[in-house]
N, C-alpha and C positions, 0 to 999 in steps of 0.2 A: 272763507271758501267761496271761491267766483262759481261753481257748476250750478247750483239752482238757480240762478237768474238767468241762465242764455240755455237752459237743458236743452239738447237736441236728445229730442225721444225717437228712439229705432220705429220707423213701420208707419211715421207719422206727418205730411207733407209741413213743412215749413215754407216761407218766405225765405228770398236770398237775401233780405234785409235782415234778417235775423241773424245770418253768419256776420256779419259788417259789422254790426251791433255788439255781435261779441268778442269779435277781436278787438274791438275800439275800444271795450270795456278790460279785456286783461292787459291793451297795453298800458292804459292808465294806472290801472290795480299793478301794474309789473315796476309802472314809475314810482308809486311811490310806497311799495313793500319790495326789499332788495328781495328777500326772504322766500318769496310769491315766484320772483324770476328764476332762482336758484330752481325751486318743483318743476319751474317749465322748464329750464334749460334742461333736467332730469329727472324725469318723471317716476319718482315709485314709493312706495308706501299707498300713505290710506286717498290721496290725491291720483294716484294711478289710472282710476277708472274714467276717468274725465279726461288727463291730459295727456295722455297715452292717443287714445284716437282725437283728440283735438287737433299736437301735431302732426299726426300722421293722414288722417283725413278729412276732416275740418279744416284746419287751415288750410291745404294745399285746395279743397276746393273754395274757401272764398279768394284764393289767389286768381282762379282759375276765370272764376267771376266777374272778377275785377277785369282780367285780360281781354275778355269778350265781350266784357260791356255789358251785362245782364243787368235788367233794368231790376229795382228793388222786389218786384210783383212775382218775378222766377221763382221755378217752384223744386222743391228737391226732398227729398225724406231719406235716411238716412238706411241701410241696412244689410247691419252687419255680419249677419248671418246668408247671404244670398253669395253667390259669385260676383253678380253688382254691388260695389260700397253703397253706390247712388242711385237711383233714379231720378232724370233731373226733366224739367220741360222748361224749355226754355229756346229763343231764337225759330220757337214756333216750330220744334220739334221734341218729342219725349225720345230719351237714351239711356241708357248705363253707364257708370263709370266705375271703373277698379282703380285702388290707388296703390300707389309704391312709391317707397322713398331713395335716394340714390346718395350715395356718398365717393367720395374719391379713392381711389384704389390703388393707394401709395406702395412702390418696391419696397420691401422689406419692411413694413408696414407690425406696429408691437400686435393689433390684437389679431384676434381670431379669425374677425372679414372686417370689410369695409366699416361693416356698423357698428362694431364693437371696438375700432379705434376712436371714433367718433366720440361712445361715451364713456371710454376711458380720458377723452379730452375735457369733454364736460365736468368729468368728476373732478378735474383739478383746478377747472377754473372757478369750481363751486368750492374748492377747498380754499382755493387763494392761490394754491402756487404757479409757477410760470408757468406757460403752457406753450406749445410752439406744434406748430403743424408739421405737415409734409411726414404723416405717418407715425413719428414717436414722440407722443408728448410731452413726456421730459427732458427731450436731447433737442437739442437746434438740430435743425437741417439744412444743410444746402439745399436751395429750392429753385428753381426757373419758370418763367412764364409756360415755355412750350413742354415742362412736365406737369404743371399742375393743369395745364390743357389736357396731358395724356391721363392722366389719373383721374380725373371728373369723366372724359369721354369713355373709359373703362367701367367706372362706376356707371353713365346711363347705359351702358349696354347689359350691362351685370343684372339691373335692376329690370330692363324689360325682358332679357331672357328668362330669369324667374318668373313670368307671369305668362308666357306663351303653350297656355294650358287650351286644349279645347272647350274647355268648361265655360272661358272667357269669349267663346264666341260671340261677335255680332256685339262686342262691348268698346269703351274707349276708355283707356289706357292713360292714367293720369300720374304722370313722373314726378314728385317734389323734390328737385335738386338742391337744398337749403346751403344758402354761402356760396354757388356756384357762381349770380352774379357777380359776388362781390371779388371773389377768387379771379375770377378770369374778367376782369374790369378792363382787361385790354384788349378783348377781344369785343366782336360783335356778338350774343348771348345765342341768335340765332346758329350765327354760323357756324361755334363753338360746337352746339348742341346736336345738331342734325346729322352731321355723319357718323356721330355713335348710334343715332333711330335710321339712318338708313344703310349702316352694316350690315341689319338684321331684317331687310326692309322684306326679303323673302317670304321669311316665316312670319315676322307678322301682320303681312298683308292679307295672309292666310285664313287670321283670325280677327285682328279688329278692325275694327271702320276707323278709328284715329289714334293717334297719339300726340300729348300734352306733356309737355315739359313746361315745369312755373318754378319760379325763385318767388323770393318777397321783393327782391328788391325792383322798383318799376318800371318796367320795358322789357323784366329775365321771360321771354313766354316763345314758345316754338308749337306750331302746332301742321303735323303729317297727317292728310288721309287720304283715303282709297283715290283711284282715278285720277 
C-alpha cells in the first residue's frame, strides 16, 4: 500500500514537490503491480480512502502545477472539509481551489450520469472484457470527432454548473477533464474546452476569479479569469 509514503494530511501546508513525488512514485508502483493500477483505475474497498481524493483532487492539482510552472517550494494543504479543496500560495499569491471532475456526456449513454458510465467502463476493463466508449461499454459505437467534441464540451459545462454555489465565492474552479486530451487529439485542448467555460461565463463570473480545466496529458490546460 503506496498512502503512507506521500500522506497528504488535511489542515497541513505541504510542498508542491511532494505532489510530483507522489505521482512519480504510483506511476512506478502502477508499472510494475498490474493489480495496484486495477484500485486506481477503481477505487474502492479498504484503498478507497486514499485513492478516491488522490484522483479526484490530488492529481488534478499537481496537474495544475505542472501547467503553471510552480516551482517545487509552492505551498498548498489540503482541506477537505472547507468549501476550498485547497489553499494554495503560489505565483506570489495565496487562493482557494475547489475541484470537480468532468466526463463526457454521451446520447443514450448506459449509466445513470456521466460518472457512472465512466465506472461501469472501468469495471470491465478491470475484468478483461472489451470495453468501447461513446457511452455503452459493451456495445461498439459509432463514434465521430465532432461528437466526442459534443460530449466532453457537455460534460465541462455539466461539471462547472454543479459547483456554482455561493458558497464557492471568491474561489477557482479546478476542472480534471481525465482522457479529454487524448479523446479530442484533433483538436486544439484549448479551443475544444473554452466554450463549454464560456457558455456559462455569466454565472460564473459571478462567483469565481478563475477556471482551470487539466488533462494528464501535456499541453490539456485552459485557463479563464475575471477581466
Amino acid at each position: 500500500m503506496l498512502e503512507p509514503a506521500f500522506r497528504i494530511v488535511p489542515s497541513r501546508w505541504h510542498p508542491v514537490a511532494h505532489l510530483r513525488a507522489a505521482r512519480d512514485e504510483i506511476r512506478r508502483a502502477c508499472g510494475e503491480d498490474p493489480a495496484l493500477g486495477n484500485r486506481l483505475r477503481e477505487p474502492r474497498g479498504p484503498d478507497r480512502g486514499w485513492l478516491k481524493p488522490w484522483k479526484e483532487e490530488h492529481l488534478p492539482l499537481t496537474e495544475l502545477a505542472d501547467r503553471k510552472v510552480w516551482p517545487d517550494d509552492a505551498r498548498f494543504r489540503w482541506t477537505p472539509d472547507a468549501p476550498a479543496d485547497f489553499d494554495v500560495e503560489a505565483d506570489g499569491e495565496a487562493f482557494g481551489i475547489q475541484c470537480t471532475t468532468a466526463y463526457p456526456e454521451w446520447p443514450n449513454a448506459v449509466g445513470q450520469s456521466a460518472g457512472h458510465t465512466r465506472a461501469l467502463e472501468l469495471q470491465r476493463i478491470n475484468s478483461g472484457a472489451p470495453t468501447f466508449g461513446g457511452g455503452q461499454p459493451s456495445t461498439p459505437t459509432a463514434r465521430d470527432i465532432l461528437g466526442d467534441l459534443q460530449a466532453w464540451r457537455g460534460g465541462i459545462g455539466s461539471a462547472l454548473k454543479a459547483k456554482l454555489h455561493a458558497k464557492y465565492h471568491g474561489l477557482r474552479v479546478l476542472i480534471f477533464a481525465g482522457r479529454a486530451g487524448f479523446e479530442l487529439i484533433d483538436f486544439d485542448f484549448a479551443e475544444a474546452m473554452t466554450p463549454a467555460v464560456e457558455a456559462h461565463a455569466a454565472a460564473w463570473r459571478r462567483i469565481f476569479d478563475a477556471i482551470y480545466v487539466v488533462d494528464s496529458r501535456e499541453g490539456a490546460f485552459v485557463q479563464l479569469a475575471q477581466g
